[in-house]
Z-matrix of the N, CA and C atoms (Angstrom, degrees):
N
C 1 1.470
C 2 1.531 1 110.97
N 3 1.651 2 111.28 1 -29.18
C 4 1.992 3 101.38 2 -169.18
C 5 1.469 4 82.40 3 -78.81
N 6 1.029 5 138.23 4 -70.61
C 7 1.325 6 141.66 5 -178.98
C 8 1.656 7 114.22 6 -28.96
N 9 1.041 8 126.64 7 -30.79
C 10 1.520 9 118.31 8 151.77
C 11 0.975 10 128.73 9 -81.73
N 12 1.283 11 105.01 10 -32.53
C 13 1.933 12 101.60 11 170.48
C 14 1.705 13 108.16 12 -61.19
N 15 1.379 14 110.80 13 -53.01
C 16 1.265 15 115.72 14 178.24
C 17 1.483 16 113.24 15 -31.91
N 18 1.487 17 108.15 16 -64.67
C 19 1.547 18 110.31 17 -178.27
C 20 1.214 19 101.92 18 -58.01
N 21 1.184 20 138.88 19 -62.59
C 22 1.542 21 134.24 20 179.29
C 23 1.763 22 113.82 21 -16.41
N 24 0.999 23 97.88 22 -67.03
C 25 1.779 24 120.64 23 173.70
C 26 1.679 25 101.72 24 -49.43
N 27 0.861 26 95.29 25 -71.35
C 28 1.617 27 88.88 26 -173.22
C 29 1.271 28 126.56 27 -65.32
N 30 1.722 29 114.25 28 -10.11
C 31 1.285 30 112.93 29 173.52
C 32 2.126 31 102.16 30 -82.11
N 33 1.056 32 80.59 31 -59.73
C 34 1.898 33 92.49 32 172.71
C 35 1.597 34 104.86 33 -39.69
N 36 1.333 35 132.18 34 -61.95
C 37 1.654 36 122.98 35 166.12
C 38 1.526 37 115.59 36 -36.83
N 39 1.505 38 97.70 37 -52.67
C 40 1.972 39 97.63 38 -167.75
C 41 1.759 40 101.98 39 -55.29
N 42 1.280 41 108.48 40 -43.55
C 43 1.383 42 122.41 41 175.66
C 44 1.375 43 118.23 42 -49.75
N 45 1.450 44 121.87 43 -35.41
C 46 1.888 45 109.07 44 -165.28
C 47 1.419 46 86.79 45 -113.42
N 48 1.305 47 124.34 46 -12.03
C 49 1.754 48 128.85 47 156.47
C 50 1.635 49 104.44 48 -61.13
N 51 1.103 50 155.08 49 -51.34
C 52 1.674 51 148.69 50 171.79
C 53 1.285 52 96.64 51 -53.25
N 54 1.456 53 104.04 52 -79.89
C 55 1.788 54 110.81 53 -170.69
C 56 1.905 55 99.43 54 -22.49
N 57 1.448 56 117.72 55 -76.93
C 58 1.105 57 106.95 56 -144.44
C 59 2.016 58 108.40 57 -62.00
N 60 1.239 59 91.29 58 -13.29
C 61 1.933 60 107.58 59 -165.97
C 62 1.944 61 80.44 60 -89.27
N 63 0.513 62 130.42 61 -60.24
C 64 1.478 63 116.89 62 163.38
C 65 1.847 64 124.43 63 -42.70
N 66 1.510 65 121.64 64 -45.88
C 67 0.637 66 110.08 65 179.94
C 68 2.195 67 106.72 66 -84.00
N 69 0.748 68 115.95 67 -12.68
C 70 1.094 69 132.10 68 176.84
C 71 1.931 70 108.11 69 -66.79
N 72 1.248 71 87.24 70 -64.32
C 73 1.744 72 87.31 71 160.60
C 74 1.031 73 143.95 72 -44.59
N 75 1.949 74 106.68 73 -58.00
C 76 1.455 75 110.65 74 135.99
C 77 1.790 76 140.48 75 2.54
N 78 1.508 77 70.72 76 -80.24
C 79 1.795 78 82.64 77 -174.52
C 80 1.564 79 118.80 78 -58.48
N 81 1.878 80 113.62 79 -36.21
C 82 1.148 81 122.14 80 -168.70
C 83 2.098 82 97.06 81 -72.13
N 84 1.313 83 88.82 82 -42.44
C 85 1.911 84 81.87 83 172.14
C 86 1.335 85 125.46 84 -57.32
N 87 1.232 86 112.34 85 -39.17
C 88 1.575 87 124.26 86 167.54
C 89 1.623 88 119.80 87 -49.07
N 90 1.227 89 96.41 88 -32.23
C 91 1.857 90 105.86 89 -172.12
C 92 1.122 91 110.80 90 -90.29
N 93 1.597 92 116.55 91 -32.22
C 94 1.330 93 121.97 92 157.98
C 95 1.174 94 120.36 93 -38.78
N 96 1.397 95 114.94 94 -67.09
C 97 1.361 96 125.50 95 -177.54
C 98 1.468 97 120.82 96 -60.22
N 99 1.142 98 131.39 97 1.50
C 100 1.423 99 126.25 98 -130.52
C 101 2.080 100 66.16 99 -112.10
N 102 1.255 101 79.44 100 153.21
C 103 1.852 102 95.85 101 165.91
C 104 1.338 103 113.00 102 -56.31
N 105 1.751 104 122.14 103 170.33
C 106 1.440 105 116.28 104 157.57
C 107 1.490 106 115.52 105 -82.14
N 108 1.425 107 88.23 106 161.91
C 109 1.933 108 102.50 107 165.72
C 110 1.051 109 124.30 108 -84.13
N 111 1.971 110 109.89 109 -4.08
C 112 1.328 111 90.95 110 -177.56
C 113 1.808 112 105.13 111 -168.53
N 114 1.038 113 112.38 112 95.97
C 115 1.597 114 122.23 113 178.59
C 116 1.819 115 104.34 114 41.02
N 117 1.105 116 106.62 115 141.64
C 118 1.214 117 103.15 116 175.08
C 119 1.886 118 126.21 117 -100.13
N 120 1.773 119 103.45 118 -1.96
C 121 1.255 120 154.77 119 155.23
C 122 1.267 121 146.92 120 -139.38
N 123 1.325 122 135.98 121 166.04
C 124 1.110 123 125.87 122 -167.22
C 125 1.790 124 97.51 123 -65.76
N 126 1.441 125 115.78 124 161.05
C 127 1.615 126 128.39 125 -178.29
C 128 1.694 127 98.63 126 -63.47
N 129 1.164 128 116.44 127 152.35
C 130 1.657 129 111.46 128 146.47
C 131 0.840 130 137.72 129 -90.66
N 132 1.683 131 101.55 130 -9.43
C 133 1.793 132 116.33 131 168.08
C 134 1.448 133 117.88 132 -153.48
N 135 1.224 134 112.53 133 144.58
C 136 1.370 135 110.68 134 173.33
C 137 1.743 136 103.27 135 -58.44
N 138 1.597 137 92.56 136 158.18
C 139 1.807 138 83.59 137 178.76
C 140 1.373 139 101.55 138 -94.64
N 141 1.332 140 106.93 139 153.05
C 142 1.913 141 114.48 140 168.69
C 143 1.560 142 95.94 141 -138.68
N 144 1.284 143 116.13 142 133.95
C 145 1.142 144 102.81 143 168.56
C 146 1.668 145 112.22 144 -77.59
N 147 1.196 146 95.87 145 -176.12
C 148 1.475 147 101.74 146 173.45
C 149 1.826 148 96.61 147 -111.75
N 150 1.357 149 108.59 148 155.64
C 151 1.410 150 115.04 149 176.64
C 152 1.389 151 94.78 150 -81.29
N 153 1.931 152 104.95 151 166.26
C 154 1.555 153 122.53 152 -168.75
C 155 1.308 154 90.23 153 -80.10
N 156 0.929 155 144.14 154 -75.06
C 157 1.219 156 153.56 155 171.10
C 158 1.734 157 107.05 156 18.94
N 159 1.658 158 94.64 157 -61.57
C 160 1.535 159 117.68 158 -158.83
C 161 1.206 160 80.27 159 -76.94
N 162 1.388 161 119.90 160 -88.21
C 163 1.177 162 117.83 161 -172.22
C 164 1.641 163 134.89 162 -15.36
N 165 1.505 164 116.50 163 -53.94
C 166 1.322 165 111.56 164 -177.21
C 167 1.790 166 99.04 165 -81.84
N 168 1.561 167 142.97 166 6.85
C 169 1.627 168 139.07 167 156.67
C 170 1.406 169 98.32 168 -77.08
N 171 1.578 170 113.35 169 -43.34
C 172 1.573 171 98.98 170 -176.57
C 173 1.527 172 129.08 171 -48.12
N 174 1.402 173 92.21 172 -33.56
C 175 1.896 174 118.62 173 -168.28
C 176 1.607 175 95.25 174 -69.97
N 177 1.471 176 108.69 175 -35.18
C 178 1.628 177 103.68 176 -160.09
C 179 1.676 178 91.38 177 -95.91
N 180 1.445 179 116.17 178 -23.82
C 181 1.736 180 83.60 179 -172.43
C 182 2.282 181 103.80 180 -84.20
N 183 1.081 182 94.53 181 -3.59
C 184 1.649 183 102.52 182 165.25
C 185 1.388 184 115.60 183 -71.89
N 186 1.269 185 106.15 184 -14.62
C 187 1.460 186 107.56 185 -147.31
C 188 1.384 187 126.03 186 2.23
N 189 1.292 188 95.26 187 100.34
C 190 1.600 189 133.03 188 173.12
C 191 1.903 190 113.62 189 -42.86
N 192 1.021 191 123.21 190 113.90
C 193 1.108 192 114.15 191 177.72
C 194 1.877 193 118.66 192 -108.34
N 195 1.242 194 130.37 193 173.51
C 196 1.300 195 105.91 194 -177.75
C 197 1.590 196 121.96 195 -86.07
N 198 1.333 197 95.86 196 -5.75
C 199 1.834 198 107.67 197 173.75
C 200 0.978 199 116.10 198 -95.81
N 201 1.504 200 121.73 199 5.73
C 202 1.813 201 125.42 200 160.51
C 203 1.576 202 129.64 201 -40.26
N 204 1.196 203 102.21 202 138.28
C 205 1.979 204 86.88 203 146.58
C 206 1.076 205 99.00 204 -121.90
N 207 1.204 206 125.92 205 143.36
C 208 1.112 207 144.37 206 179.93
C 209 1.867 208 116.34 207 -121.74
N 210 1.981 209 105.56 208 129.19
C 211 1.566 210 93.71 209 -170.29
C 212 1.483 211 102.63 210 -109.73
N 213 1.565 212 110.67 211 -161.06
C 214 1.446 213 96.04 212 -175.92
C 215 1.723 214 77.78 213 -163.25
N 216 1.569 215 125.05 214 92.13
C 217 1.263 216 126.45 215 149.33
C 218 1.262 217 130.09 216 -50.74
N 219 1.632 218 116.88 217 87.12
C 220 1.564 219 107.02 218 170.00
C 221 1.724 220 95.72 219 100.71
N 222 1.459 221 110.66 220 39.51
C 223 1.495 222 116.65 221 -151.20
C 224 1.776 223 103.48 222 -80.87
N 225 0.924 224 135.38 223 36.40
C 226 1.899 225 131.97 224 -141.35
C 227 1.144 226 112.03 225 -54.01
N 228 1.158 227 155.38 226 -64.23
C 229 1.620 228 113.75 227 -174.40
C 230 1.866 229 101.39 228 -107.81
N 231 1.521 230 118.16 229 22.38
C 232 1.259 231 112.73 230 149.16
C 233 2.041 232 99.45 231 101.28
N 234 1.279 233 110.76 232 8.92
C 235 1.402 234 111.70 233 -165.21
C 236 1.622 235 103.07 234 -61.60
N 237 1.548 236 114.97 235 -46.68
C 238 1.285 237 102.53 236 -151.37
C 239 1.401 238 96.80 237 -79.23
N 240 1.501 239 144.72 238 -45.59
C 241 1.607 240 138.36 239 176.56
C 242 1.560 241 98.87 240 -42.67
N 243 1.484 242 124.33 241 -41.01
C 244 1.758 243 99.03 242 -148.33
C 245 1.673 244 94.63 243 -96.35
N 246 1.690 245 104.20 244 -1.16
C 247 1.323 246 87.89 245 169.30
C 248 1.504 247 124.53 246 -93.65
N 249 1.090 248 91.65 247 11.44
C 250 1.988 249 94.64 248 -167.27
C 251 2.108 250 92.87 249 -115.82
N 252 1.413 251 112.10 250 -15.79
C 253 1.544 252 117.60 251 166.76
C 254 1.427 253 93.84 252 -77.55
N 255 1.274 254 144.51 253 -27.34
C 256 1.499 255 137.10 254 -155.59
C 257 2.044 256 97.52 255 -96.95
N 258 1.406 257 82.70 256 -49.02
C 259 1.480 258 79.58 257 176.95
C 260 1.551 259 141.04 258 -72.96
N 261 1.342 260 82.76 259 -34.13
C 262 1.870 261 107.53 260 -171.53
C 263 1.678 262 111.13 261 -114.01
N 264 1.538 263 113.35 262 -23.44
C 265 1.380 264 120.44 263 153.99
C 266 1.794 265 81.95 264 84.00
N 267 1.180 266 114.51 265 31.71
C 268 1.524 267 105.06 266 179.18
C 269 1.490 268 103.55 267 -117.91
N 270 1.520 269 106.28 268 159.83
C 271 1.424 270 118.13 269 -154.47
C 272 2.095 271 91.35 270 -80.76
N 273 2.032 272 112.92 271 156.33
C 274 1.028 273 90.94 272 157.97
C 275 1.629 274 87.57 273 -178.20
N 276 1.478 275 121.20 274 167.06
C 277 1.424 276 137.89 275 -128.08
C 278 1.562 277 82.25 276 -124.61
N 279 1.206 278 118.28 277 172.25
C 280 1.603 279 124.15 278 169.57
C 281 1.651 280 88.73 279 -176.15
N 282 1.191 281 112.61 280 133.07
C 283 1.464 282 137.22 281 178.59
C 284 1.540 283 123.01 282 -137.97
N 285 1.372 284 107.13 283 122.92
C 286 1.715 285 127.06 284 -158.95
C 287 1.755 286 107.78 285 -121.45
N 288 0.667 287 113.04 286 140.58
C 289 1.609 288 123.44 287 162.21
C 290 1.631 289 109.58 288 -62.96
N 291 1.451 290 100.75 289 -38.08
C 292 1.580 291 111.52 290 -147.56
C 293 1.574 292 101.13 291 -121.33
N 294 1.722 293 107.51 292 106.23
C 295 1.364 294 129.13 293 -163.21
C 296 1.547 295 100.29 294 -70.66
N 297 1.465 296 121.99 295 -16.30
C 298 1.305 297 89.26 296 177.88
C 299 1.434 298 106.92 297 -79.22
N 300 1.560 299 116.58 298 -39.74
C 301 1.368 300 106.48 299 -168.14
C 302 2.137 301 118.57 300 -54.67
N 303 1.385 302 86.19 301 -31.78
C 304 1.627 303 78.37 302 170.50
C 305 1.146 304 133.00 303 -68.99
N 306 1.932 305 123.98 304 -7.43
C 307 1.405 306 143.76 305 -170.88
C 308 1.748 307 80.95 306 -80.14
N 309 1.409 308 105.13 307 -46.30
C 310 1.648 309 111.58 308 -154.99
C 311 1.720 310 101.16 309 -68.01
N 312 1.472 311 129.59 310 -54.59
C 313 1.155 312 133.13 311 166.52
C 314 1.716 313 120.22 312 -47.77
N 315 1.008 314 97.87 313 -74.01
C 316 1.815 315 93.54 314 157.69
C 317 1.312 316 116.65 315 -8.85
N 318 2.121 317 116.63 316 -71.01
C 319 1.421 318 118.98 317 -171.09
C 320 1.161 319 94.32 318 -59.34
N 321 1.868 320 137.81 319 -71.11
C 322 1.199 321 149.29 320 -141.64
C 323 2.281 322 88.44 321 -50.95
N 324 1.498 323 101.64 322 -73.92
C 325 1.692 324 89.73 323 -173.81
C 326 1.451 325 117.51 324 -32.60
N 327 1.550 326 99.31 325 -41.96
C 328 2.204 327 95.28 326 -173.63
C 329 1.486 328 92.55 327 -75.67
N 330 1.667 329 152.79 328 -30.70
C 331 1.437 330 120.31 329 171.81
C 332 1.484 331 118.71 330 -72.00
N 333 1.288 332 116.79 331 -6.12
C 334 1.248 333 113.60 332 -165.47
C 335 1.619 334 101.48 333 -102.51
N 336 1.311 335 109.74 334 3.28
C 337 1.377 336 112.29 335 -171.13
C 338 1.672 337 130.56 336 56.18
N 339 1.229 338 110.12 337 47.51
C 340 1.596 339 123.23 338 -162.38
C 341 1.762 340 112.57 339 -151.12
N 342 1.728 341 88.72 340 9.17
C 343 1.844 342 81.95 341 169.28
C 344 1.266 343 115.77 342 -63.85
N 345 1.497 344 126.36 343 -17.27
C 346 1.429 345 99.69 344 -173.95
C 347 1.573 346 128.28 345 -101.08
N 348 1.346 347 79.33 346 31.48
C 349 1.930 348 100.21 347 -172.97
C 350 1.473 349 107.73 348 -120.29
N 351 1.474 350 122.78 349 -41.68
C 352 1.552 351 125.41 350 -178.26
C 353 1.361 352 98.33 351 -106.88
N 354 1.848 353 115.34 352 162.64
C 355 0.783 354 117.06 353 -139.95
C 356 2.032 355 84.72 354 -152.00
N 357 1.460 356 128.74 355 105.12
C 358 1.151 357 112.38 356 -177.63
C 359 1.796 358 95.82 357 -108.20
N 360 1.640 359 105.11 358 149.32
C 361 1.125 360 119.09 359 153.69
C 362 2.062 361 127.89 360 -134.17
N 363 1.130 362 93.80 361 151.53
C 364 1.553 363 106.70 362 174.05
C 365 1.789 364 106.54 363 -61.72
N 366 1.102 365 134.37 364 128.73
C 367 1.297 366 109.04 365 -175.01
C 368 1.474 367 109.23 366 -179.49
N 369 1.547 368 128.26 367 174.52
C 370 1.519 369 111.33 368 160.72
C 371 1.566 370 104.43 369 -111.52
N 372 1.778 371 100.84 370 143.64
C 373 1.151 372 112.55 371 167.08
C 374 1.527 373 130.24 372 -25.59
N 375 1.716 374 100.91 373 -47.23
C 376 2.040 375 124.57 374 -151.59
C 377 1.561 376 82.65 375 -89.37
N 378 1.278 377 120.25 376 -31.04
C 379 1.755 378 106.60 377 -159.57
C 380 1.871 379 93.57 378 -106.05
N 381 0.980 380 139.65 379 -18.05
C 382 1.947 381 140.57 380 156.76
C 383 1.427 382 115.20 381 -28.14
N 384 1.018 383 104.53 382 89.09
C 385 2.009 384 99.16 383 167.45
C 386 1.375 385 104.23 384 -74.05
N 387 1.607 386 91.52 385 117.32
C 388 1.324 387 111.34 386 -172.80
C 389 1.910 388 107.18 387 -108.08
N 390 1.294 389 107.59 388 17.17
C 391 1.238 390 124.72 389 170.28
C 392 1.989 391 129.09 390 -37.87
N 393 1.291 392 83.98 391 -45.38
C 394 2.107 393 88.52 392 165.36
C 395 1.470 394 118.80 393 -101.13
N 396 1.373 395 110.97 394 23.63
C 397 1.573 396 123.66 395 -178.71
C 398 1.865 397 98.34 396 -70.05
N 399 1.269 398 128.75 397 146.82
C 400 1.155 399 147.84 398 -168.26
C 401 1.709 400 91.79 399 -141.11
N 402 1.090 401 124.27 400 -58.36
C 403 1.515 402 115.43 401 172.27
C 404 1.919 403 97.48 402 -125.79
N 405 1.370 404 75.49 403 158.33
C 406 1.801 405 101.37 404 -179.11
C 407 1.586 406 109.58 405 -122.84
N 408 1.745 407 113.76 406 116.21
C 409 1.897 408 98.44 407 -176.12
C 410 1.271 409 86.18 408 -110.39
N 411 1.462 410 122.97 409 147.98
C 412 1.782 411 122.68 410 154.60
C 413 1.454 412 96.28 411 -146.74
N 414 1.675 413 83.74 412 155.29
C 415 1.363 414 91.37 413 162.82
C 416 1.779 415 107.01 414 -150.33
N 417 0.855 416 118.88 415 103.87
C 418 1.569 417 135.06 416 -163.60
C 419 1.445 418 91.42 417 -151.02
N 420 1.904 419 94.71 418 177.33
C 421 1.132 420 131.87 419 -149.89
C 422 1.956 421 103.66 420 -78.84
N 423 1.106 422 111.63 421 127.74
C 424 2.175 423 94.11 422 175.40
C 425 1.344 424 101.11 423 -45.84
N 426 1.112 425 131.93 424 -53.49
C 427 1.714 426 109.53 425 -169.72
C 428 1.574 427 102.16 426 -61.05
N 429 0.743 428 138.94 427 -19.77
C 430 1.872 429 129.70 428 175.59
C 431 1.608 430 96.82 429 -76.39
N 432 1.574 431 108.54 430 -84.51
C 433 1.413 432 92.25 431 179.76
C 434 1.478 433 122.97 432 -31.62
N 435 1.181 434 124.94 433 -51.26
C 436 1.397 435 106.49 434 -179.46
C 437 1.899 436 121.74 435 -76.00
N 438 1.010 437 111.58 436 5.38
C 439 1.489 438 120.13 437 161.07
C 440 1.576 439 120.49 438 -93.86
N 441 1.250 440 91.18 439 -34.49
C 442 1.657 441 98.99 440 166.66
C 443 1.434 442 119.57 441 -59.07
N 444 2.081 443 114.21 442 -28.90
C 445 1.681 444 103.54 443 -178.66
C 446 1.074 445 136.19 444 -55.72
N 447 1.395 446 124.08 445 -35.13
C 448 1.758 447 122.42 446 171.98
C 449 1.426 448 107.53 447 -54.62
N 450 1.076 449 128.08 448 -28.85
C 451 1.516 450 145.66 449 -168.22
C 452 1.336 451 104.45 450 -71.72
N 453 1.226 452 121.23 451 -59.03
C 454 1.241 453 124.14 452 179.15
C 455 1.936 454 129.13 453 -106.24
N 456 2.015 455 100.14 454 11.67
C 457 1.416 456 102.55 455 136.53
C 458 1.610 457 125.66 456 -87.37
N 459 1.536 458 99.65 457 -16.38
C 460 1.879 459 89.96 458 -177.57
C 461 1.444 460 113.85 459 -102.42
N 462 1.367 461 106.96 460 7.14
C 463 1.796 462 108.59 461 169.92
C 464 1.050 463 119.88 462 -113.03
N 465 1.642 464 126.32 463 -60.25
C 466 1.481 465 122.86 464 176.66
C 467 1.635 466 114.90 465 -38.77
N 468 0.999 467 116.49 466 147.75
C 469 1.259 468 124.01 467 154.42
C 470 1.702 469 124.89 468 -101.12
N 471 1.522 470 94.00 469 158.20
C 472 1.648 471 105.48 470 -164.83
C 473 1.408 472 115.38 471 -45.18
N 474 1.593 473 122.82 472 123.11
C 475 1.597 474 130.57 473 -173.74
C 476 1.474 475 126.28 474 101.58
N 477 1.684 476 105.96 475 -23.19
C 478 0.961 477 124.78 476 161.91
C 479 1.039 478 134.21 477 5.82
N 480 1.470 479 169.47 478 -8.92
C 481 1.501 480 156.72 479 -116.50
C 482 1.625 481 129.33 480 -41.25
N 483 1.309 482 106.73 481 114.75
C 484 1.428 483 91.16 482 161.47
C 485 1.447 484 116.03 483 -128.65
N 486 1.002 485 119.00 484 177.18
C 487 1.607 486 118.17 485 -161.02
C 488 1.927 487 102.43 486 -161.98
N 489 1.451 488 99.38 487 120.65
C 490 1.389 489 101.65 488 -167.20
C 491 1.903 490 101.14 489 -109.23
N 492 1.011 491 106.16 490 133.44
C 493 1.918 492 103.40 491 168.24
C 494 1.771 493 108.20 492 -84.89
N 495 1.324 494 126.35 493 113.92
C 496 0.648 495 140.50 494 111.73
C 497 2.056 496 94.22 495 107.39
N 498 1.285 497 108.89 496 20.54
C 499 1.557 498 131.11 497 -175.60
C 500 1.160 499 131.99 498 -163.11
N 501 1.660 500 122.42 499 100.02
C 502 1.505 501 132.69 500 -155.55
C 503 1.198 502 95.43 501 -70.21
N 504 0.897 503 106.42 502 -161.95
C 505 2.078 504 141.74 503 170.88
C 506 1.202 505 134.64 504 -91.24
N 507 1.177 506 118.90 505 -18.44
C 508 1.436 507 152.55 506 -156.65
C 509 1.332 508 120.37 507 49.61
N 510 1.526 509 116.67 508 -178.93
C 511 1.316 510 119.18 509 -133.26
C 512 1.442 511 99.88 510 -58.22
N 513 1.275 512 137.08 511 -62.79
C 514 1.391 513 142.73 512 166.31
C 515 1.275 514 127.15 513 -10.11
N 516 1.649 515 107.52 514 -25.64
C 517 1.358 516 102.08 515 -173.45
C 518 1.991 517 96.72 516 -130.88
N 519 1.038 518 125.05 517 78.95
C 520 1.426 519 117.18 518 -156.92
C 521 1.738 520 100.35 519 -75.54
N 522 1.248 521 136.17 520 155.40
C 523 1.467 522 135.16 521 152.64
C 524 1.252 523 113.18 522 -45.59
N 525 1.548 524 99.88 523 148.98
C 526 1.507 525 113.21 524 -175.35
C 527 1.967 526 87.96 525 -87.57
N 528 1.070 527 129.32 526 -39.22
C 529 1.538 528 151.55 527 -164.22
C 530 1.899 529 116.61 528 -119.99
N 531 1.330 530 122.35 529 99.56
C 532 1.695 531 96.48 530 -170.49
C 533 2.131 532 75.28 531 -113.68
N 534 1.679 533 113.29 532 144.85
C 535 1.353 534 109.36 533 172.02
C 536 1.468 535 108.75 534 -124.38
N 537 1.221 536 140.09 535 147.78
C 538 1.095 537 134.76 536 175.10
C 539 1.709 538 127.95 537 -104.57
N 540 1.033 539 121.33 538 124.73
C 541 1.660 540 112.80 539 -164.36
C 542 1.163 541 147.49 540 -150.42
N 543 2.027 542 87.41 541 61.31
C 544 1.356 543 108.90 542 -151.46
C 545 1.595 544 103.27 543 123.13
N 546 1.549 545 87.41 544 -130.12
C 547 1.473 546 107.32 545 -169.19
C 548 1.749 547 83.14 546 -106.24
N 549 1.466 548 139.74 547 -5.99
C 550 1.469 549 126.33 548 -152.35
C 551 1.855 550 88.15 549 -112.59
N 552 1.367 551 91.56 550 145.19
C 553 1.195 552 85.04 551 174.12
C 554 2.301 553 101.98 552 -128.28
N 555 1.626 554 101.17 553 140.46
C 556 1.530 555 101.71 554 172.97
C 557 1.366 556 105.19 555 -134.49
N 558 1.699 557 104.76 556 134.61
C 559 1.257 558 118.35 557 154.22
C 560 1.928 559 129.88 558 -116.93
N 561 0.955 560 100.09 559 176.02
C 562 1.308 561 111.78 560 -144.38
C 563 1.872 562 106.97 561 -135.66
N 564 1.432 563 109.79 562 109.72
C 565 1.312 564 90.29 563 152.42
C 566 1.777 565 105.38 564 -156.28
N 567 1.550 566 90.21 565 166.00
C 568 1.110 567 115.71 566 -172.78
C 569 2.142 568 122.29 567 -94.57
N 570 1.262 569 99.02 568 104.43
C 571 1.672 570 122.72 569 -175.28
C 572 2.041 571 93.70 570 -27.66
N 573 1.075 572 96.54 571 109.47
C 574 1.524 573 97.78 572 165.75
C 575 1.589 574 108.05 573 -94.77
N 576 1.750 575 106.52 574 156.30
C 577 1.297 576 107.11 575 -176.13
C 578 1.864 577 127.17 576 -57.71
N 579 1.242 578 97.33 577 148.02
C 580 1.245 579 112.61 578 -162.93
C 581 1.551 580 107.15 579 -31.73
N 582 1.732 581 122.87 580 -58.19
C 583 1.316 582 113.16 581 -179.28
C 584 1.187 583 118.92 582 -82.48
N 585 1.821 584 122.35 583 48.79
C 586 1.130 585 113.99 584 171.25
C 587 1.809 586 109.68 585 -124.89
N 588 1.558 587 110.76 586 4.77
C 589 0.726 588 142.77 587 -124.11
C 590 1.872 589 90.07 588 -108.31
N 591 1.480 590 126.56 589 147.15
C 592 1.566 591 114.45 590 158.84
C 593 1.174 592 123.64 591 -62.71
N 594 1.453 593 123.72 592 121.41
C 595 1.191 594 131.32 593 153.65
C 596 1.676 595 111.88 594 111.47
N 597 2.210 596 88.18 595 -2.38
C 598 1.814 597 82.17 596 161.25
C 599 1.183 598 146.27 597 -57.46
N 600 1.407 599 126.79 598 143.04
C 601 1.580 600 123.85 599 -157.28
C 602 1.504 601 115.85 600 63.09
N 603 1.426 602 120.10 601 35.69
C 604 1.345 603 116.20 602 -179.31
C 605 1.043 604 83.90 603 -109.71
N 606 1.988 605 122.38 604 159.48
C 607 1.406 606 121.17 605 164.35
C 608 1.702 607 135.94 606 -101.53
């Protein structure tokens, strides 16, 4: 009988000995996975927000519809998606370099009551398939926007919207829409069809 109890015991130890080396494993996979704390490169821009103001003219000279997706390159604390989910109740993405600001957008969608419509990630702008975009918001530097154009002739699709705060495209690519508003300035244009596009029929 001590001799069975014994084994008893030692089988029950070997047992909550896996579990915990299992649960131990667990956790280390979890942390793996877990996002960074902290840019995975230097920023490309300091963040500024844009005022609401701007933001909800941007939405209207896109005109936002409720079957949109709508993205937000470089989106920092997530204003312009959760304002166009608040308004238009339409789904939309916002992507940051900079993990805190997406911790910060994240909270802002759950106070605004619209987490389950926008969608923030840690990420880079140049590498984002922005492929089911219906509208495009940025607001970055002209040398970004204008590095961003091949990007967004070989992904958007035809009709597309994009809408820039306060920094065109340059001359090559003029606005279909330029608005003025204040001291802020937004333009606006609309994705023309694919073979109208630079570098169509190139191989």
């Amino acid at each position: 009988m001590a001799n069975a109890a014994r084994a008893k015991c030692a089988l029950a130890l070997s047992g909550l000995l896996l579990l915990a080396s299992g649960h131990i494993v667990g956790q280390i996979a979890g942390a793996s996975e877990a996002e960074p704390s902290r840019p995975a490169r230097k920023l490309d821009v300091w963040y500024v927000p844009t005022p609401h103001e701007v933001v909800n003219r941007m939405l209207d000279e896109a005109k936002v519809r409720p079957t949109d997706i709508v993205y937000d390159l470089g989106c920092g604390d997530g204003r312009m998606v959760i304002a166009a989910a608040k308004r238009y109740g339409t789904r939309g993405v916002g992507v940051d370099l900079d993990p805190s600001r997406i911790k910060e957008a994240r909270a802002n969608a759950k106070a605004a009551g619209v987490e389950q419509l926008v969608t923030f990630r840690v990420g880079d702008m140049f590498e984002t398939d922005i492929r089911e975009a219906d509208v495009l918001l940025l607001y970055l530097l002209p040398e970004l926007n204008r590095r961003l154009k091949p990007k967004l002739f070989a992904e958007l699709k035809p009709g597309a919207r994009v809408v820039s705060h306060d920094f065109d495209m340059g001359k090559d690519w003029p606005p279909d829409r330029e608005v003025k508003l204040g001291s802020d300035g937004i333009y606006m244009w609309v994705m023309p069809p694919l073979a109208e596009r630079p570098g169509a029929g190139q191989q």
